[in-house]
BASEDO-272968 format. One record per residue (C-alpha): y, x, z. Coordinates in Angstrom, 3 decimals. Layout:
BEGIN
((Y; X; Z))
...
END
This chain:
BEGIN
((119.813; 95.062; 107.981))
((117.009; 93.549; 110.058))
((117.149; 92.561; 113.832))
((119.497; 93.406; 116.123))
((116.958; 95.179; 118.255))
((116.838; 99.046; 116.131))
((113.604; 99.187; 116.123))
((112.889; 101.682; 113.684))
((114.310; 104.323; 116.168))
((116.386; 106.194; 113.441))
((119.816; 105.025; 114.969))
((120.540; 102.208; 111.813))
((119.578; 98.746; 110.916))
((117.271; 98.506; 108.290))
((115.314; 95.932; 105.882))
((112.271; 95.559; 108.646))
((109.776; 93.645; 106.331))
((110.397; 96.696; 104.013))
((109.538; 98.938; 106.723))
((106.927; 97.144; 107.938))
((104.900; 96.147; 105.041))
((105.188; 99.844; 103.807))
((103.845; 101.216; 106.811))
((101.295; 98.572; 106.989))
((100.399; 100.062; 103.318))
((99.866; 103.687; 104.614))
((97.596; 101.997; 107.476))
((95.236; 100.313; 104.309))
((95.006; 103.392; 103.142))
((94.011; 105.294; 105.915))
((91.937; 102.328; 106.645))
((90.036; 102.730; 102.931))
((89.990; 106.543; 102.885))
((88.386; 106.700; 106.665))
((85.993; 104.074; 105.711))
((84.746; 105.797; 102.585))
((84.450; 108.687; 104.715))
((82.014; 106.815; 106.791))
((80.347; 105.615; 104.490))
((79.402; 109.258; 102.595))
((80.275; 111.443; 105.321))
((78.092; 109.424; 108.070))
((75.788; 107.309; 105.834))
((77.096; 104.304; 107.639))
((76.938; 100.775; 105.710))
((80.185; 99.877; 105.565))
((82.280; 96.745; 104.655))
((82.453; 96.143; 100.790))
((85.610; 94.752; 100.777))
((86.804; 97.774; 102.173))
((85.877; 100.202; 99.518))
((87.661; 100.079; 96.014))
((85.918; 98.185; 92.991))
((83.638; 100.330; 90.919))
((85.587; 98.843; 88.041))
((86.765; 95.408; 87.094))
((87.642; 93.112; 90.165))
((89.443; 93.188; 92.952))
((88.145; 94.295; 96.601))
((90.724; 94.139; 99.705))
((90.894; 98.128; 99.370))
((92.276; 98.050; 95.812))
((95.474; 96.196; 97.837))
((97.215; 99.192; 99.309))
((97.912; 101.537; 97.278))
((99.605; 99.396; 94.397))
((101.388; 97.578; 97.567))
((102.914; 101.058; 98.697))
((104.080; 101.308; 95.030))
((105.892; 98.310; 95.085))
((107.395; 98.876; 98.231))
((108.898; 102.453; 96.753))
((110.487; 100.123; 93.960))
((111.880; 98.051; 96.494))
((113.609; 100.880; 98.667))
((115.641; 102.046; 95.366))
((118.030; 99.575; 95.266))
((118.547; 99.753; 98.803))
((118.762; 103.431; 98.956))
((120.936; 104.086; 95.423))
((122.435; 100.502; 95.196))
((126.005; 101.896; 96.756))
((126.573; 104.801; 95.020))
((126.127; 102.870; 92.138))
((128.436; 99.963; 92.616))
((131.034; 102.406; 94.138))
((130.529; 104.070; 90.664))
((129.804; 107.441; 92.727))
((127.805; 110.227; 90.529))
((124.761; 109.921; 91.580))
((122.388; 113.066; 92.217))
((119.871; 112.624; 89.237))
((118.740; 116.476; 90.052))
((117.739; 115.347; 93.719))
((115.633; 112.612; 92.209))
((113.937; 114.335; 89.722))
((113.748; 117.125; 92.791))
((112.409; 114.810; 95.236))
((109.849; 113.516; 92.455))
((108.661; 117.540; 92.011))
((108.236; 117.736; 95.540))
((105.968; 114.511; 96.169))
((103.896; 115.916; 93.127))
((103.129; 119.306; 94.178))
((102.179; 117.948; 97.837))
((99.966; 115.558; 96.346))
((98.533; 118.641; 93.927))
((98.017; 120.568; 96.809))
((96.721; 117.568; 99.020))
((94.170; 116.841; 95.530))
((92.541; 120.323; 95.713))
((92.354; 121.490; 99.381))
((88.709; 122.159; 98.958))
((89.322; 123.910; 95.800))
((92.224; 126.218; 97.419))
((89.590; 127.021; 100.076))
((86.610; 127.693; 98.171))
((87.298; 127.358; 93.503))
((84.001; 127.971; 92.747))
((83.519; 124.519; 94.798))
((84.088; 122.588; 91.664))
((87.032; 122.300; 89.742))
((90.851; 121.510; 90.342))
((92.081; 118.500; 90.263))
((96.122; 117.211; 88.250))
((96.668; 113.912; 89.546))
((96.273; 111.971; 92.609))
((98.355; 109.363; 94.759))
((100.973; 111.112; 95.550))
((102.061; 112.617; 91.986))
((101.727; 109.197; 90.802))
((104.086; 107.824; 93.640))
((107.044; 110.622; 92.470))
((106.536; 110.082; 88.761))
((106.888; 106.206; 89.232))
((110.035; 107.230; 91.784))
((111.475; 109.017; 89.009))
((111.450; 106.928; 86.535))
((112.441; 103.928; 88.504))
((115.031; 105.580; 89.854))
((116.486; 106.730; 86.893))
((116.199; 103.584; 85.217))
((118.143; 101.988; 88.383))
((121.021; 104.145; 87.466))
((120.963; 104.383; 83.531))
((120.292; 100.439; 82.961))
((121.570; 97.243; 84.091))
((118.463; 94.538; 85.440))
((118.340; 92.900; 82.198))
((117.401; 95.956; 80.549))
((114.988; 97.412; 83.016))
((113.491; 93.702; 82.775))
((112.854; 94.204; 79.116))
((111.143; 97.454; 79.834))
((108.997; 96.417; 82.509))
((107.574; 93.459; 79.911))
((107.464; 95.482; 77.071))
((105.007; 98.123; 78.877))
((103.241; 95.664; 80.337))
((102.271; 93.816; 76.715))
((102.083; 96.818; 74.948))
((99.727; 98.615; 77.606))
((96.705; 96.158; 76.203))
((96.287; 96.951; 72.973))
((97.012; 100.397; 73.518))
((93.858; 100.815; 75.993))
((91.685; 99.232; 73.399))
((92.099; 101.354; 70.918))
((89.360; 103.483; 69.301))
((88.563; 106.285; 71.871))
((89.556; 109.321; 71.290))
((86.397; 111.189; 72.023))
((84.022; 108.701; 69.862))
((82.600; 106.491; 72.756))
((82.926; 103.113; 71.954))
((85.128; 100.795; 73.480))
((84.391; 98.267; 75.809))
((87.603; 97.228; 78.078))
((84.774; 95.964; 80.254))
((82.498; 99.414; 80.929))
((83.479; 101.684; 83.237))
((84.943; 104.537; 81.086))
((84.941; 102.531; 77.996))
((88.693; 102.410; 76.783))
((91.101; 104.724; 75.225))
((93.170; 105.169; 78.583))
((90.344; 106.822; 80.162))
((89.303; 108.810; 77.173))
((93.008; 110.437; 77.149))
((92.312; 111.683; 80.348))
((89.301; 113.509; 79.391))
((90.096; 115.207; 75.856))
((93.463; 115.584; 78.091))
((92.214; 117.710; 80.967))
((89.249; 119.334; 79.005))
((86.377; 117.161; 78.420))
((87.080; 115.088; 81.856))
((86.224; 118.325; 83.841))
((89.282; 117.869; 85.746))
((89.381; 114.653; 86.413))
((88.359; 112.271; 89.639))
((85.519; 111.012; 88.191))
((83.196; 113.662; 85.926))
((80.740; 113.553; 83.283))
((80.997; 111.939; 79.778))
((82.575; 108.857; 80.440))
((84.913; 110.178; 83.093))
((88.399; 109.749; 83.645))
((91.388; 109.866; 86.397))
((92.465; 106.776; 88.312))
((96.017; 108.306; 88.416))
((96.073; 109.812; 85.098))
((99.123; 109.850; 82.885))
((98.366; 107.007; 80.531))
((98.017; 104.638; 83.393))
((101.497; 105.714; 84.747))
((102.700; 103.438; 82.231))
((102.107; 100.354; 83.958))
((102.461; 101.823; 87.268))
((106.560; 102.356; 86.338))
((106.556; 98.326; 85.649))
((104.465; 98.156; 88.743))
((108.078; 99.998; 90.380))
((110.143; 97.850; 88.587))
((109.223; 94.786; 89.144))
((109.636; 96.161; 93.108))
((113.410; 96.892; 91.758))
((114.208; 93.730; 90.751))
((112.892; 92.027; 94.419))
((115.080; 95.081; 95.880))
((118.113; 93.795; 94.247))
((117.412; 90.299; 95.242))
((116.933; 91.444; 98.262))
((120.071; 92.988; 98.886))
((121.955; 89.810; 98.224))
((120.203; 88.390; 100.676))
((120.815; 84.440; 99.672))
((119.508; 81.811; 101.792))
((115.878; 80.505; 101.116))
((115.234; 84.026; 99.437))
((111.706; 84.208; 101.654))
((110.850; 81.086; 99.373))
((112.451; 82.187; 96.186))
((110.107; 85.491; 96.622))
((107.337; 83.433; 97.123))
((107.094; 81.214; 94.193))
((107.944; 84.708; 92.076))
((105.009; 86.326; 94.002))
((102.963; 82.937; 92.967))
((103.834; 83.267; 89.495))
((102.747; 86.650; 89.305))
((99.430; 85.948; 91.270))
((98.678; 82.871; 88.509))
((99.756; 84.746; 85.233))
((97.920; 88.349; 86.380))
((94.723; 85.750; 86.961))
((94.675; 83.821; 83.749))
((95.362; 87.295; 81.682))
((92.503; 88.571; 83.620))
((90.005; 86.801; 82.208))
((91.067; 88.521; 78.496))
((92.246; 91.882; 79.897))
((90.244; 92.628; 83.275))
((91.887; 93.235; 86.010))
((91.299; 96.937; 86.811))
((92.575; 99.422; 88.870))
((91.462; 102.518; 87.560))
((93.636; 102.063; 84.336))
((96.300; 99.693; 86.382))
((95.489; 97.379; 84.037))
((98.613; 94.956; 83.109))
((96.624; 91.903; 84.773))
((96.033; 94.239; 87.664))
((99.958; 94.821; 88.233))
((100.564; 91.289; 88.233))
((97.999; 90.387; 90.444))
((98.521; 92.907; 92.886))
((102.708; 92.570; 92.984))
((102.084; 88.651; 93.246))
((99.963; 89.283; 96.160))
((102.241; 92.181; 97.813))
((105.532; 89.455; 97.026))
((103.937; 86.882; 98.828))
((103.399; 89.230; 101.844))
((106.810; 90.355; 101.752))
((108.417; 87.128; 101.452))
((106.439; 86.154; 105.090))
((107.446; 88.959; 106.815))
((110.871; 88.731; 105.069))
((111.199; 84.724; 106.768))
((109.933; 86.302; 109.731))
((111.594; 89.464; 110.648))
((114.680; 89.529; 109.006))
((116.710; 87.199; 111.034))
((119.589; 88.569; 113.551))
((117.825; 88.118; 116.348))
((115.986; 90.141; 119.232))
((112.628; 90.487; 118.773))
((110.127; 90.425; 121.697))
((106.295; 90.248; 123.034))
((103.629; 90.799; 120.497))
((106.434; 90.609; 117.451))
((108.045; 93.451; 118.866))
((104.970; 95.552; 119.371))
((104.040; 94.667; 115.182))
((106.920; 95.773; 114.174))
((106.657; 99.029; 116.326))
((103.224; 100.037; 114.828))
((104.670; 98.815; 111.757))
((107.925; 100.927; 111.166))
((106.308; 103.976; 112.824))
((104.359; 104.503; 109.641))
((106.905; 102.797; 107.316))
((109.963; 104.818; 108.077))
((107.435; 107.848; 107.641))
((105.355; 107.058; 105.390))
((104.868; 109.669; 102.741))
((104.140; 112.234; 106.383))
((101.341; 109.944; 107.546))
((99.859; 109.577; 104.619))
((99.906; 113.735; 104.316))
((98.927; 114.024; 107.886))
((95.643; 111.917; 107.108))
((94.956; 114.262; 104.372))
((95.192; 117.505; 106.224))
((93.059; 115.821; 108.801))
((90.653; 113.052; 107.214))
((87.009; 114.324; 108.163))
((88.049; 113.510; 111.727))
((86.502; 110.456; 111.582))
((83.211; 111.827; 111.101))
((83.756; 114.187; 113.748))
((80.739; 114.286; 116.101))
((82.762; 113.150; 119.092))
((84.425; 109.887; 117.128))
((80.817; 108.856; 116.175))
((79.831; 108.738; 119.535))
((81.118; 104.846; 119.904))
((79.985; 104.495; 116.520))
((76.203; 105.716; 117.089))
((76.200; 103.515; 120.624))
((77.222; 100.122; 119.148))
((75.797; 99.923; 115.891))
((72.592; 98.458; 117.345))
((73.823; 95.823; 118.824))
((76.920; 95.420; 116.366))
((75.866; 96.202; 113.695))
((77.033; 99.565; 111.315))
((79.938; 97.828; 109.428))
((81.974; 96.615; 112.539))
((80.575; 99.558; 114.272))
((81.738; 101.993; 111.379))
((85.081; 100.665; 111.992))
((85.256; 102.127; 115.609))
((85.760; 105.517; 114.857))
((88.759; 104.399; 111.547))
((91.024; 102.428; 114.380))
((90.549; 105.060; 116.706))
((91.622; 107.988; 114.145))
((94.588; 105.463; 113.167))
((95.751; 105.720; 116.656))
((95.889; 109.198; 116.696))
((98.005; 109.188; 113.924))
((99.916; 106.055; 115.428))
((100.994; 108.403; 118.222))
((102.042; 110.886; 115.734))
((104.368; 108.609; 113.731))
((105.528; 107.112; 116.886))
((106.492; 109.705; 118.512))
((108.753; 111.098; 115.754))
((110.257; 107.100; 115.627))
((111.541; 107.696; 119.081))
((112.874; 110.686; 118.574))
((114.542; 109.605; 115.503))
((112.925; 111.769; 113.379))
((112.384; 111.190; 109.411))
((110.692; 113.637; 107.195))
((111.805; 113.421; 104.163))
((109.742; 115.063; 101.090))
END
């Protein structure tokens, strides 16, 4: 699928606007991560839209990650959707594998500081990437086990039932207010879960993970609802760019209006917050879906975007690790050179961002270089 030019690098045609979009996602990320890292690691002001929401609301960070969630429900059908209309066994053991595998990176990724040093603080359970291989899981063993009509039925039953169940009475006695920070049962599971909150993302009495378990919930109908688009998808039926974006407008409008009764959050991935962000991620797809994914050869500055693009998307989950291993390089003393010399006349948020592109071009050449040689590391 895709262009005729292979410009992935990994000697087949594939969905580009998949490709693209996800590795666009890993790039946000990077982008949000780096940036917080200026702003507490260098004590530079920084660009609000770039760091997440405190709570309810929507900044441009709280995009990415939810996009990159999507886009793993997308790549099921494409990846699985042979073996199961060939009615070939399919390996549940190498999904549920493949899910164990993404968690224990992400475990290890989550406590670096604590392998190095545990009377640092405390360890940590979740984090991005366990989140990312329990949704995978799930989605991909629903793929298998039930037809789309059935996974549909799912997808709305968690997302309806996931509002009264965070407004419930707290399980540790704080009262509820969907609206305070910390305030809901979700977020109090989390702490009488993993012992008073002490091992948790954010500490102290009204603490609570932004990847915790409860808030899985919604992140599985997050994956399916990129299933369903990856079915679509594979049909491939013409005006399907504009089919995807009136779905990804319907989304936007319904996660809005329920937002004003169930706020859209994204440290419980509240059900507003799904359909807000999946609207939003559908409507990019569906423009680089009308753009790239036409047989033809693509040139000039297209060609370069979809370069930079696929060298993160068809490697995404090793970029996103790399930046881990590696993400106090932007406050390196030698990348805040730039930064130190243009914030006068610049100003510190555009100059803060000097130091974030030119980290993400490190790790550009990284990804690209395994593109080219065809490489794929798979987790």
């Amino acid at each position: 699928m895709g262009g005729k030019a292979n410009i992935s690098g990994t000697g087949r045609q594939r969905l580009l606007s998949l490709d693209v979009l996800r590795g666009l996602t890993v790039v946000g990320m990077i982008l949000v991560n780096s940036t917080a890292a200026m702003k507490y690691g260098a004590e530079a002001q920084v660009f609000p839209l770039l760091l997440h929401a405190s709570w309810d609301g929507l900044a441009l960070a709280d995009l990415v990650f939810p996009g990159f969630l999507m886009m793993v429900g997308v790549a099921i059908p494409l990846a699985l959707g042979r073996t199961k209309q060939g009615g070939e066994p399919a390996d549940k053991n190498a999904i549920l594998w493949r899910a164990a595998r993404l968690f224990l990176l992400g475990f290890i990724i989550s406590n670096l500081y604590w392998f190095a040093d545990s009377s640092s603080g405390t360890w940590r359970l979740f984090g991005v990437l366990q989140r990312i291989g329990m949704v995978y899981a799930a989605c991909a063993l629903l793929f298998l086990a039930c037809s789309p009509k059935v996974r549909l039925a799912i997808l709305a039953a968690i997302l309806v039932l996931y509002w009264p169940l965070t407004l419930l009475p707290a399980l540790d006695g704080l009262p509820n207010d969907i609206w305070v920070r910390g305030h809901n049962f979700v977020a109090s599971f989390d702490r009488v879960l993993l012992g008073g909150g002490g091992h948790n993302y954010v500490k102290g009495p009204e603490g609570y993970d932004p990847e915790g378990l409860l808030g899985t919930l919604p992140a599985i109908a997050h994956g399916l609802i990129g299933v369903a688009i990856g079915e679509y998808l594979l049909r491939r039926s013409a005006g399907s760019a504009r089919t995807l974006a009136l779905a990804g407008g319907g989304m936007l409008v319904g996660g809005i209006a329920w937002g004003f009764v169930f706020p859209v959050v994204k440290d419980i991935w509240s059900s507003s917050f799904v359909l807000v962000t999946c609207g939003l991620t559908t409507l990019a797809l569906a423009g680089l879906h009308a753009w790239l994914d036409r047989d033809r050869e693509l040139r000039g500055a297209t060609r370069a975007f979809v370069i930079f693009g696929t060298a993160f998307g068809i490697n995404a989950i090793a970029a996103y690790a790399l930046h881990e291993f590696t993400a106090m390089v932007p406050t390196w003393d030698l990348m805040l050179v730039p930064f130190r010399a243009l914030r006068g006349p610049l100003g510190d948020p555009a100059a803060a961002l000097v130091p974030v592109v030119l980290y993400i071009a490190l790790i550009f050449v990284c990804v690209d270089y395994l593109r080219r040689r065809q490489w794929i590391i798979r987790i």
